[in-house]
C-alpha atoms as one frame of an Amber mdcrd trajectory, in Angstrom:
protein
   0.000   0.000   0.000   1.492   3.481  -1.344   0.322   6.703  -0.281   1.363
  10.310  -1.311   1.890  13.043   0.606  -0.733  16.447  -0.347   1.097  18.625
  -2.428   3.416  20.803  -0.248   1.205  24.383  -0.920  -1.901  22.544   0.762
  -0.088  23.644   3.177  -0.154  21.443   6.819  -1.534  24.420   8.997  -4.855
  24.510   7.144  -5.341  20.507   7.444  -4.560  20.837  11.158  -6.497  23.134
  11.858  -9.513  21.395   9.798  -9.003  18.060  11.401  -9.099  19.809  15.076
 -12.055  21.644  14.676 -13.623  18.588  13.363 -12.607  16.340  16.184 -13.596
  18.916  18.536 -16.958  19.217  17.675 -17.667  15.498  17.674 -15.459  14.364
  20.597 -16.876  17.446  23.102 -19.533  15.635  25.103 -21.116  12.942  26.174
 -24.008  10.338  25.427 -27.117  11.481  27.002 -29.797   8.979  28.281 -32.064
  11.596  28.652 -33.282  12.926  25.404 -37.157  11.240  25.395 -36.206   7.885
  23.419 -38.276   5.410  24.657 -37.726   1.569  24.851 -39.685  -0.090  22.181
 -41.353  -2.189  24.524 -42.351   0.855  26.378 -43.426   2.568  22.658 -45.961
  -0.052  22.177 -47.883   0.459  25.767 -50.911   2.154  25.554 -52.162   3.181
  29.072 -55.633   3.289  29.255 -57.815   6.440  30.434 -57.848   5.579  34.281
 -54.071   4.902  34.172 -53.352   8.576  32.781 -55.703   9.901  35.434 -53.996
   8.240  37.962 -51.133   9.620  37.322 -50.247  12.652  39.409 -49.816  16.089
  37.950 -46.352  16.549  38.532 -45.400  13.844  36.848 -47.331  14.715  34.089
 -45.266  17.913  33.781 -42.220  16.154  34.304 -42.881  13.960  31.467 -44.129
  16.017  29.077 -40.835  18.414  30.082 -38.917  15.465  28.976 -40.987  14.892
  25.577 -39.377  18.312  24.472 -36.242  17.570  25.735 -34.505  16.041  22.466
 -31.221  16.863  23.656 -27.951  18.245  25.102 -25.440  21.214  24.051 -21.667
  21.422  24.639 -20.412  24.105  24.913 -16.330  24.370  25.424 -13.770  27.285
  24.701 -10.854  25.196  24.235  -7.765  27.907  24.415  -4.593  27.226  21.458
  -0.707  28.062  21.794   1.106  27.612  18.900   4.126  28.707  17.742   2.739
  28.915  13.600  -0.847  30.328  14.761   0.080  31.888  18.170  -1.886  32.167
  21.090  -5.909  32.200  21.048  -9.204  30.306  22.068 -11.232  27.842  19.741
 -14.714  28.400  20.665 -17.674  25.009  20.240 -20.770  24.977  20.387 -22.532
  21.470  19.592 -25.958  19.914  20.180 -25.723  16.026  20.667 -29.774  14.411
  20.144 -31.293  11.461  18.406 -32.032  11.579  14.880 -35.721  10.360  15.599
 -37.100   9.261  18.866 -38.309   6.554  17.920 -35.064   4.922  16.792 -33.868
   3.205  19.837 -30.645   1.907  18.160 -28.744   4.187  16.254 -25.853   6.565
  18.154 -26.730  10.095  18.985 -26.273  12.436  16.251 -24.097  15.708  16.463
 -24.348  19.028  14.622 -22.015  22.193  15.656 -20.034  24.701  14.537 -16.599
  25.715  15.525 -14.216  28.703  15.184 -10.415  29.958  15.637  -9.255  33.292
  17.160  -5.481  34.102  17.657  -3.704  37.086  18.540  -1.527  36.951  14.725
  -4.582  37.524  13.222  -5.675  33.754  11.807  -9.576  33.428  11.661 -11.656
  30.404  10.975 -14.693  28.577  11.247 -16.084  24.509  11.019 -19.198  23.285
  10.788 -19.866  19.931  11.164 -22.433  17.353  11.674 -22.683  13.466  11.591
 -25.715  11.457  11.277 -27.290   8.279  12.675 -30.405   6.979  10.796 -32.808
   4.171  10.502 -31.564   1.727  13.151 -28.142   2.803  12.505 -28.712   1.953
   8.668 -27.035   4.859   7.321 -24.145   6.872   9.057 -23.804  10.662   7.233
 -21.181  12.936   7.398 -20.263  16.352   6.478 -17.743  19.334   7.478 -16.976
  22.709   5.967 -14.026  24.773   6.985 -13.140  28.317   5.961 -10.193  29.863
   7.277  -7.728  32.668   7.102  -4.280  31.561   8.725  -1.245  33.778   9.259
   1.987  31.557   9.850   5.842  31.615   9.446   8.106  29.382   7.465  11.118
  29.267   8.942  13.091  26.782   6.556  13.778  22.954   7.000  15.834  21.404
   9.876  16.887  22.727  13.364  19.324  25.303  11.848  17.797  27.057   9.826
  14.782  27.545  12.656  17.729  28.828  14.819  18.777  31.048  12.046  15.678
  33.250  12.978  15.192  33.945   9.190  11.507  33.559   8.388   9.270  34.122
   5.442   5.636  35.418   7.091   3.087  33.572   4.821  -0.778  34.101   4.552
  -2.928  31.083   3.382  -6.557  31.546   2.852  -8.515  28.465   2.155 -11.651
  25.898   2.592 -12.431  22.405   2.269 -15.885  20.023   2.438 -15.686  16.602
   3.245 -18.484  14.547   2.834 -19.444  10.526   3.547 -22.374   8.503   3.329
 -21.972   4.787   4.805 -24.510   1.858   4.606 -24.199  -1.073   7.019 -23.696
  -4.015   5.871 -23.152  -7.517   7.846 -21.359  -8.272  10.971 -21.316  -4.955
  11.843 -19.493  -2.949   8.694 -20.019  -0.260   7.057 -19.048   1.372   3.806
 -19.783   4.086   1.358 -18.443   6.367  -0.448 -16.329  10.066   0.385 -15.579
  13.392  -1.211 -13.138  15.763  -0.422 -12.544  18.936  -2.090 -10.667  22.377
  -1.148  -8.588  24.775  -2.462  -5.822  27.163  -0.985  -3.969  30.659  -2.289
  -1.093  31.618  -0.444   0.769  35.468  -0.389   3.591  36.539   1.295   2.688
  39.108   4.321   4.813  42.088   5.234   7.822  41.290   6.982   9.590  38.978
   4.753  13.846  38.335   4.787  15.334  39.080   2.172  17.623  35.821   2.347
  14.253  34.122   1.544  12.888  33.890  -1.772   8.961  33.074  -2.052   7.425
  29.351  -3.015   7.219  29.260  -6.248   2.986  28.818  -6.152   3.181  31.671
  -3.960  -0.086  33.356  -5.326  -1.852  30.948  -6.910  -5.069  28.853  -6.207
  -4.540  25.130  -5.874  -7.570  23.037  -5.632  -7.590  19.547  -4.958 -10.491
  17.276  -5.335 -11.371  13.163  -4.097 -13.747  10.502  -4.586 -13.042   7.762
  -2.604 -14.570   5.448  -0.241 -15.044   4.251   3.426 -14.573   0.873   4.959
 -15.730   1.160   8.957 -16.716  -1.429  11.546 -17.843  -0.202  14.695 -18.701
  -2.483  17.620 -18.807  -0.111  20.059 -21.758   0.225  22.864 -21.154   3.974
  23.462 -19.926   6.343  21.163 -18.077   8.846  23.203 -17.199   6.658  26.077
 -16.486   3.085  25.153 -15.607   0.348  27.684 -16.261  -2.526  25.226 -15.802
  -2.703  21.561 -14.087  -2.332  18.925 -13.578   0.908  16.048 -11.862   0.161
  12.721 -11.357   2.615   9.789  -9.879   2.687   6.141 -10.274   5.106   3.428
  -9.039   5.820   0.519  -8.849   8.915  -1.988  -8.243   9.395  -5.351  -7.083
  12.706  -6.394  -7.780  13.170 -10.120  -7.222  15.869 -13.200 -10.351  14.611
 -14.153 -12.288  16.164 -10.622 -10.656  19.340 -11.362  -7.798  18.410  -8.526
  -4.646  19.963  -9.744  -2.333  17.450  -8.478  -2.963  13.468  -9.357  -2.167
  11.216  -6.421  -3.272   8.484  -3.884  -3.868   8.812  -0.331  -4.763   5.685
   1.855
């Protein structure tokens, strides 16, 4: 198995950054037991009219409080140090709830949105959400980043970082992933994935002379996917698991023909 590395002006800070906001918003949190999903068992009881009389008032509230409860938001400013993106706060916000209440087997879904704020002036935003439907049929996925990241290249190897000779560089960007998985036996899933971005990077003010500029400085590079998703997931709880098992692979093809500007593999 051979894979490539993304073409060196997709540069790593935007991928980072992508992949953090995207595991923040669906790793913030916790399964709640509380969000009106009845047993099935429970689903097909019909009490009659004396039972439902019986039944004092403030329970009645107390259920019907919990018939609107669907859910549970996280909220969590998570504060950054970084010597590329300096020193700032990534701010989440998600709401964790079941796709249907009815659906007593499939995960709790997750939808949020999540941002980044540092003192060199990098700004960006994620937002994310990821799907459980029809008995944990279908498992969807889908993220958007945007971002505006101000960094430093300071050369390759230990001496020329001690040099102190950096080239300030601005990268603008965005990306969508998306993923749609059907289950299949024994607990597997698979379906198929895009991913598609594009990035421009300029040189900011500030530059050494001793540096010259990449030689895409400027320009836009796009890069587009279609691949697919192998997953099998035995796992009783999502967010904290105690039992189980969670195994991945996926693979994208990078292609002239998607309108990716670089061809390659990446497993």
């Amino acid at each position: 198995m051979r894979s490539t590395a993304i073409a060196p002006n997709f540069c790593p800070p935007t991928r980072v950054v992508a992949l953090g906001l995207l595991f923040c918003l669906f790793s913030s949190g916790q399964e709640t037991h509380g969000t009106g999903v009845k047993p099935a068992s429970e689903a097909r009881e019909h009490p009659s009219k004396a039972q439902t009389e019986s039944v004092p008032s403030s329970d009645k509230v107390d259920a019907k409080e919990k018939k609107w409860l669907r859910g549970d938001f996280v909220v969590a400013p998570l504060p950054i140090s970084s010597p590329a993106l300096g020193s700032g706060v990534i701010p989440v916000v998600g709401y964790i709830f079941p796709l249907r209440k009815s659906d007593i087997l499939s995960p709790p879904s997750v939808i949020g949105a999540a941002g980044l704020i540092t003192d060199n002036g990098s700004r960006a935003f994620a937002v994310a959400g990821q799907m459980f439907a029809k008995q944990d049929t279908y498992r969807i996925t889908a993220l958007f980043f945007q971002g505006n990241l101000n960094y430093n290249l300071y050369g390759i190897g230990a001496s020329a970082g001690n040099a102190g000779i950096k080239l300030p560089l601005a990268q603008d960007g965005s990306a969508f992933l998306g993923e749609v998985l059907r289950r299949l036996k024994w607990n597997f899933f698979v379906g198929p994935r895009l991913l598609t971005g594009h990035s421009v990077v300029t040189v900011r003010p500030g530059a050494s002379a001793m540096l010259s500029p990449p030689a895409d400085t400027g320009l836009d590079t796009s890069l587009t996917s279609l691949g697919f998703s192998v997953q099998r997931d035995t796992r009783p709880n999502r967010f904290y698991p105690t039992t189980g098992m969670l195994f991945e692979f996926t693979a994208d093809f990078f292609a002239d023909a998607f309108g990716s500007k670089y061809s390659f593999q990446s497993y």
